[in-house]
C-alpha positions in Angstrom: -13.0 5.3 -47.8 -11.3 7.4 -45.3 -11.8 7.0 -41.5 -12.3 10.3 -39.2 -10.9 10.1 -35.5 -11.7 12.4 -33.3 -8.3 14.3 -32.6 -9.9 13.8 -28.8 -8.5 10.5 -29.2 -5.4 11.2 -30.4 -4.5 13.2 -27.7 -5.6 10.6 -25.6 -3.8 8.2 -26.8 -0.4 10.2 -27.1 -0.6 11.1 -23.5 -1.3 7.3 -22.0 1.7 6.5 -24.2 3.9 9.1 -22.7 2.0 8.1 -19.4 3.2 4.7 -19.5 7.2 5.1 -21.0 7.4 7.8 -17.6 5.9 5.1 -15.7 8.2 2.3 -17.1 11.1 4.7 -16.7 10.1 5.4 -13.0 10.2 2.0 -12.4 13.7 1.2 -13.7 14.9 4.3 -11.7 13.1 2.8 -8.9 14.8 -0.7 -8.9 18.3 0.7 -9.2 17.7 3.1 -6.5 17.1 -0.3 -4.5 20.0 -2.1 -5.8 22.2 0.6 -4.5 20.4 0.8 -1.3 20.9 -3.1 -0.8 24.5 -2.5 -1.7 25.1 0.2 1.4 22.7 -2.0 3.5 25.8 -5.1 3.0 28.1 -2.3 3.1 26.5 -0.2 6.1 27.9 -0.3 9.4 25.6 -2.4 12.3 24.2 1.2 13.7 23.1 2.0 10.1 21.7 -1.0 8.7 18.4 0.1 10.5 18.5 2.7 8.2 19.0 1.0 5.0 16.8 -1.6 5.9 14.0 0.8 6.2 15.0 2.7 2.8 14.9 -1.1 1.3 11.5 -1.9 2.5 9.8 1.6 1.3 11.4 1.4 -2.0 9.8 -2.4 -2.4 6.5 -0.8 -1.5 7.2 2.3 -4.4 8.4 -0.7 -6.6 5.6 -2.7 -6.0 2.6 0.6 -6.2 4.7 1.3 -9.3 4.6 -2.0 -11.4 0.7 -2.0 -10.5 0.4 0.9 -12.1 1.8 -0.6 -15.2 
């Protein structure tokens, strides 16, 4: 007996798999970006580190928006 689905639901379900390997991918781009900018934070001078600092916090809140979305 053969089972008919709706080629709807294919496509639907192809693109929440692509969907979700860009999201997991934006995420891992994400935390290295914030690796780095913890590294030039230690690295910064004391007139920059307001800077990086700030840079740190907003890529937490990306990182964190991000893995929600997951």
């Amino acid at each position: 007996m053969a089972v008919v689905i709706p080629f709807q639901d294919i496509v639907r379900a192809r693109r929440r798999a692509e969907e979700h390997a860009c999201a997991e991918r934006c995420v891992e781009i994400i935390e290295l970006n914030l690796r780095l900018a913890l590294e030039m934070f230690d690295a910064a001078p004391p007139a920059e580190r307001a800077l990086y600092a700030r840079r740190v916090r907003q890529l937490g809140l990306l990182l964190e928006y991000a893995v929600d979305v997951l």
